[in-house]
C-alpha positions in Angstrom: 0.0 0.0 0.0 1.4 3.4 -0.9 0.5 6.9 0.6 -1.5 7.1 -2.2 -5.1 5.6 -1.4 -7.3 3.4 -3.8 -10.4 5.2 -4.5 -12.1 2.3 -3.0 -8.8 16.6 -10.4 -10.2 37.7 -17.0 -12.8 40.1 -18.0 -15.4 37.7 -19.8 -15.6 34.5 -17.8 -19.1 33.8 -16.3 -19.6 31.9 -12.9 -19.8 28.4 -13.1 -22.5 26.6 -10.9 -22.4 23.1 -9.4 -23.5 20.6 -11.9 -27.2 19.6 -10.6 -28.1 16.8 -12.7 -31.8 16.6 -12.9 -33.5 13.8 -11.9 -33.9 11.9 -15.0 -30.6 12.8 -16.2 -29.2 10.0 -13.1 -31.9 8.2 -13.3 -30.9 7.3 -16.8 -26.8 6.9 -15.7 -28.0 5.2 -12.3 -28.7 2.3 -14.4 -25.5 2.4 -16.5 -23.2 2.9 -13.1 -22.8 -1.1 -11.8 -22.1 -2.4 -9.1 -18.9 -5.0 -10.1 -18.2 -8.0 -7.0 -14.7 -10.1 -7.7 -14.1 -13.4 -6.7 -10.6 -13.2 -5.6 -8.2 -16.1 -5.9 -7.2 -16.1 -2.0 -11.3 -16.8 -1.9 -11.7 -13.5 -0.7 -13.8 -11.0 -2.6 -14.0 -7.2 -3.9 -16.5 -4.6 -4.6 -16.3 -2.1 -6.7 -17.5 -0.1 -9.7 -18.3 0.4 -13.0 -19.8 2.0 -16.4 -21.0 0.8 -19.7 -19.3 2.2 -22.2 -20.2 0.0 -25.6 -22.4 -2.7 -26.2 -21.5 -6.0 -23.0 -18.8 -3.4 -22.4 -18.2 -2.4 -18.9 -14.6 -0.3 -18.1 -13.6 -0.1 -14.5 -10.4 0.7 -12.4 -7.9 -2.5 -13.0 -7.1 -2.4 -9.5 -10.6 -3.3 -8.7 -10.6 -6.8 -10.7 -6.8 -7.4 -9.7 -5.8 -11.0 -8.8 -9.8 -12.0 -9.7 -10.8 -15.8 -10.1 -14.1 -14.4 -11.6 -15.9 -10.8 -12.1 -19.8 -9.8 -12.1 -21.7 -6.8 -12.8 -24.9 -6.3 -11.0 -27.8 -4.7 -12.2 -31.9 -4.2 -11.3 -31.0 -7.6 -8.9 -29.4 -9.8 -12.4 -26.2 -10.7 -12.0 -23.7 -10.6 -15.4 -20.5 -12.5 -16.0 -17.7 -11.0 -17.2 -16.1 -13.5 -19.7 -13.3 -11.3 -20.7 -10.7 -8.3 -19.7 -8.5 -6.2 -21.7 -6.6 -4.3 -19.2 -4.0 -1.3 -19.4 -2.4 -2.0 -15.9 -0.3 1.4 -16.1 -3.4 3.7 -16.3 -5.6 1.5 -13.9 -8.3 0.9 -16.7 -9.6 -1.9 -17.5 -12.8 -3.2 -20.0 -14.8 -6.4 -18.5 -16.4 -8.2 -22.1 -20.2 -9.0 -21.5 -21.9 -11.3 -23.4 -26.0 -10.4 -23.3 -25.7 -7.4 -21.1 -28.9 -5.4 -21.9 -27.9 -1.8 -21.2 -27.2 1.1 -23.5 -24.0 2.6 -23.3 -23.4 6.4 -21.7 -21.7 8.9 -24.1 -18.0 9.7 -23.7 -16.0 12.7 -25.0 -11.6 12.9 -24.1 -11.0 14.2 -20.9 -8.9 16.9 -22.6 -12.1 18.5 -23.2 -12.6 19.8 -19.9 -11.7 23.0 -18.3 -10.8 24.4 -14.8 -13.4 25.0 -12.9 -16.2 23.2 -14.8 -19.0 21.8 -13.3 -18.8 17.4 -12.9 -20.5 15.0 -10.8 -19.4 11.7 -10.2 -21.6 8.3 -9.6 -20.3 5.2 -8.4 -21.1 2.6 -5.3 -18.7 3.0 -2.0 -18.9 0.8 0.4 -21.9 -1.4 0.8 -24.6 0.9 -0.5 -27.8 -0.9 -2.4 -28.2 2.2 -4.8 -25.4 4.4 -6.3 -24.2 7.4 -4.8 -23.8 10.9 -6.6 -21.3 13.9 -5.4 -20.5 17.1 -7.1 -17.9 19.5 -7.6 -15.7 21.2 -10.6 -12.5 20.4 -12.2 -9.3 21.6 -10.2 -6.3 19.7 -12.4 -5.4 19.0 -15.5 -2.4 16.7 -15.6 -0.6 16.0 -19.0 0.3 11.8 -19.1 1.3 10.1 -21.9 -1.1 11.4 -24.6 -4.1 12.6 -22.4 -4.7 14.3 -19.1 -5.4 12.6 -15.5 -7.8 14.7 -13.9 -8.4 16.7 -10.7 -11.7 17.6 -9.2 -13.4 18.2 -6.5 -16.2 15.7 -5.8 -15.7 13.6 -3.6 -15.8 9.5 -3.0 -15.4 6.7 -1.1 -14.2 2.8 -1.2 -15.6 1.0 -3.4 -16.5 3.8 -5.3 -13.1 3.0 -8.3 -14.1 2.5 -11.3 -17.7 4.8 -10.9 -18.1 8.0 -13.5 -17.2 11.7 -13.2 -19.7 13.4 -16.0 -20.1 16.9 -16.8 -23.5 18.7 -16.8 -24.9 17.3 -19.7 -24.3 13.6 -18.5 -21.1 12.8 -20.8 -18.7 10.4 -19.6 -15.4 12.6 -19.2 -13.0 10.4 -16.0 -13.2 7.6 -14.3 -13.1 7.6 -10.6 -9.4 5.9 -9.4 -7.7 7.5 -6.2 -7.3 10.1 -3.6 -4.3 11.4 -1.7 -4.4 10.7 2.0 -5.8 12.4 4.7 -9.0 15.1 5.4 -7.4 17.7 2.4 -7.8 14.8 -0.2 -6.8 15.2 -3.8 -9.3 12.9 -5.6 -8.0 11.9 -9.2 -9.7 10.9 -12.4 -8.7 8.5 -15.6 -9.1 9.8 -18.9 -11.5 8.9 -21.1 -9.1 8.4 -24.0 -7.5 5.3 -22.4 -11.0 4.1 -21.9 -11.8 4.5 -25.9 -8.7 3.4 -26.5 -9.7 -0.2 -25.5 -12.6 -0.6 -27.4 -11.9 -2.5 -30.3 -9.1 -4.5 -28.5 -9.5 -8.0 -28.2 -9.9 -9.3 -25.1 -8.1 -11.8 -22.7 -8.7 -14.4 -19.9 -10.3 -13.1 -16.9 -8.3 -14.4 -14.5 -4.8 -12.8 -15.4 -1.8 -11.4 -13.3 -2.1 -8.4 -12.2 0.4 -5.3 -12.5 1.2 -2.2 -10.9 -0.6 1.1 -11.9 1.6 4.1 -12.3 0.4 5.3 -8.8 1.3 2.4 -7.6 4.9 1.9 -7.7 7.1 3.6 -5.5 7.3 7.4 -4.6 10.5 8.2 -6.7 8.8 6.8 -9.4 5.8 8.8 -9.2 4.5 11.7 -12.0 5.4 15.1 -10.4 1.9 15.7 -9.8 1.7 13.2 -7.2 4.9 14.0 -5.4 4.1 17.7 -5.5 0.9 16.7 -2.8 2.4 15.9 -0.1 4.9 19.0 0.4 2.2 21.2 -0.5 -0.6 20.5 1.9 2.1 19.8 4.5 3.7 23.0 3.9 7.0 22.0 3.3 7.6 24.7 0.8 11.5 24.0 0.1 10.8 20.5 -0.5 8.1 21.7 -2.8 10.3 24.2 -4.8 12.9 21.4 -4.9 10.6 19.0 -6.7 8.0 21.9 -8.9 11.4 22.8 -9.8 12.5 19.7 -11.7 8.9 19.6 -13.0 9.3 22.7 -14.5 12.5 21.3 -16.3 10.8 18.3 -17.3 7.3 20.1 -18.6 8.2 23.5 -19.4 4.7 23.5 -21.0 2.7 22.8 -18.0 0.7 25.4 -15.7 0.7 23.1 -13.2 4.4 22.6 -12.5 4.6 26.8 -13.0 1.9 27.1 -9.8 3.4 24.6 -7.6 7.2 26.6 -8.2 5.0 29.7 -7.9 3.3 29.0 -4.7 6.7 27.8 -3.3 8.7 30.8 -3.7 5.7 32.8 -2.5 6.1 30.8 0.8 9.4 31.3 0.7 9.2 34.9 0.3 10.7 35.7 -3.2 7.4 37.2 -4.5 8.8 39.3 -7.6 9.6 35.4 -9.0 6.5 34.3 -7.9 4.4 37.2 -9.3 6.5 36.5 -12.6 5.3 32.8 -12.7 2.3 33.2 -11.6 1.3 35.1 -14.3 2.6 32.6 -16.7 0.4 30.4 -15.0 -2.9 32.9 -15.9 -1.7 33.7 -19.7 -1.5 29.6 -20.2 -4.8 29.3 -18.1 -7.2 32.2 -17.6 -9.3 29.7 -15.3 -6.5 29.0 -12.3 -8.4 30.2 -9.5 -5.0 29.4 -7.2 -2.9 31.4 -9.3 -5.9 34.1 -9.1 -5.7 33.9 -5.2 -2.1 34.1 -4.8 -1.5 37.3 -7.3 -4.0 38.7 -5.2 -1.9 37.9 -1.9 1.2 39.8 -3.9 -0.6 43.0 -4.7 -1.8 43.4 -1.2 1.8 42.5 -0.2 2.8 45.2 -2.1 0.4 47.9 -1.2 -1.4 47.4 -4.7 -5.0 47.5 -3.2 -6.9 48.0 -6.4 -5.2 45.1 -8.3 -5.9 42.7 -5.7 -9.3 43.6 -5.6 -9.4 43.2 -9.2 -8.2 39.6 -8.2 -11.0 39.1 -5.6 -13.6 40.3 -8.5 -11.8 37.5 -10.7 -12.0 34.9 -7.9 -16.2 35.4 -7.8 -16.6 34.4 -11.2 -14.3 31.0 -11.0 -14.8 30.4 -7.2 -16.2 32.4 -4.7 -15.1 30.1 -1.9 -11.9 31.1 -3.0 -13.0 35.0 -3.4 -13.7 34.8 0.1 -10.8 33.3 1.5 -8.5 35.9 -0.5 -10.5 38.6 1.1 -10.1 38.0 4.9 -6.3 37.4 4.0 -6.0 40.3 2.7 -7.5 42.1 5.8 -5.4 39.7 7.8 -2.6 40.7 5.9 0.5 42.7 8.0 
């Protein structure tokens, strides 16, 4: 077990609202989120969860269908067997093969579609609930992998609960619920919909195969730099953090993420005319970075620059007014 927990992401912007889905809208997904139980080959079991995605296909996390000796879906009280698996072990996703599974697929788009701050919900089954669950939230992370994004958001979930659906408003397929970073600030993370198409057409193998480790998985000095910037960041260990944003930055010159977590640390550090300078590379590569937002705000207070960081505050209420707020008693708290 790693530290990183199974699931078991100015001027013209409008303010996004929490995705509500009506009614029918998860009435309709309700029946397409599935409960999946694995016979383990210790004779042990698993729960998890999962979504069809194609005709008798149902993708889930790999993790939850690791070391299986047989997998079901359950839906309306049936009870489905999966005959086949074609797994991709390093992104944790994994498509069971049906054979007369009578459900309609949910629609998909690529997780690259998605946007800061956008509304999502997710659906999925933790623990031993008898109907699925739904939380909501909006999109905090965008994180470049291979050739698609892992994803950062803000609603929340629970055990058994991997494998389950973040959608945006309209009811789209666009993650798949995986894993959260430890303790009560939890980062909860997303798989892209890409690798999920990507799996489609492939053929598929045995069910019970040997399982491998997902790229969250392996061991911390192995980890992407968005995973290793978490802990040092919530913890406030803010030369550890410049230490490793820093090499992210080498690596991914191209991504606003490494550019915050480098800004945020030399802000905590004090250097603020390098943080100012990178955060605003952060805002000309992503317009929606509430964080960035909040901390440029911090600097022109800092500096005696009342109206721009009021101009930050009015920024702030149109991508999160949570975060408005907060800005606003710092800046009062401010010496």
């Amino acid at each position: 077990m790693t530290k990183f927990l199974i699931g078991l992401l100015v001027g013209c912007l409008t303010a996004p609202l929490m995705a509500e889905p009506s009614g029918e809208l998860l009435q309709s997904l309700n029946s397409r989120v599935l409960r999946i139980q694995v016979g383990l080959t210790n004779g042990q079991f698993g729960l998890g969860s999962g979504v069809v995605v194609a005709d008798n296909q149902v993708v889930t996390n790999c993790h939850v269908v690791a070391n299986a000796s047989s997998i079901s879906v359950l839906s309306g009280g049936a009870v489905y067997h999966a005959v086949g698996v074609k797994p991709d072990w390093k992104h944790d996703v994994c498509m069971l093969q049906m054979e007369d599974l009578p459900l309609a697929p949910v629609k998909m788009k690529s997780s690259s579609e998605l946007k800061y701050e956008q509304p999502v919900f997710t659906i999925g089954y933790p623990s031993f609930v008898p109907a699925p669950v739904t939380t909501q939230g909006v999109v905090k992370g965008l994180f470049t992998m291979d050739d698609s994004v892992i994803v950062r958001a803000t609603p929340t979930f629970r055990q058994g609960a991997s494998g389950g659906g973040l959608f945006d408003e309209s009811g789209t397929l666009v993650g798949l619920i995986t894993l959260k970073s430890p303790g009560k600030d939890a980062y909860y993370y997303y798989m892209s919909i890409d690798w999920v198409q990507a799996l489609l057409n492939k053929p598929a193998g045995p069910v019970v195969v040997k399982s491998e480790l997902p790229f969250w998985g392996k061991p911390a000095a192995q980890w992407p730099s968005f995973m290793k910037v978490v802990f040092p960041y919530l913890h406030k260990d803010w030369n550890g953090l410049k230490t490793v944003a820093a090499q992210w930055v080498k690596q991914e010159p191209a991504s606003t993420e490494a550019w915050f977590y480098l800004a945020a640390a030399e802000y905590e550090t004090h250097d603020l005319t390098l943080a100012e300078q990178h955060l605003h590379r952060v805002v000309s590569m992503n317009e929606q970075h509430s964080q960035a937002f909040y901390y440029l705000g911090l600097i022109a207070e800092a500096n005696g620059k009342h109206s721009e960081a009021l101009a930050s505050v009015d920024v702030l209420n149109q991508l999160d007014a949570e975060k408005a707020a907060e800005l606003t008693v710092a800046m009062r708290t401010q010496p």
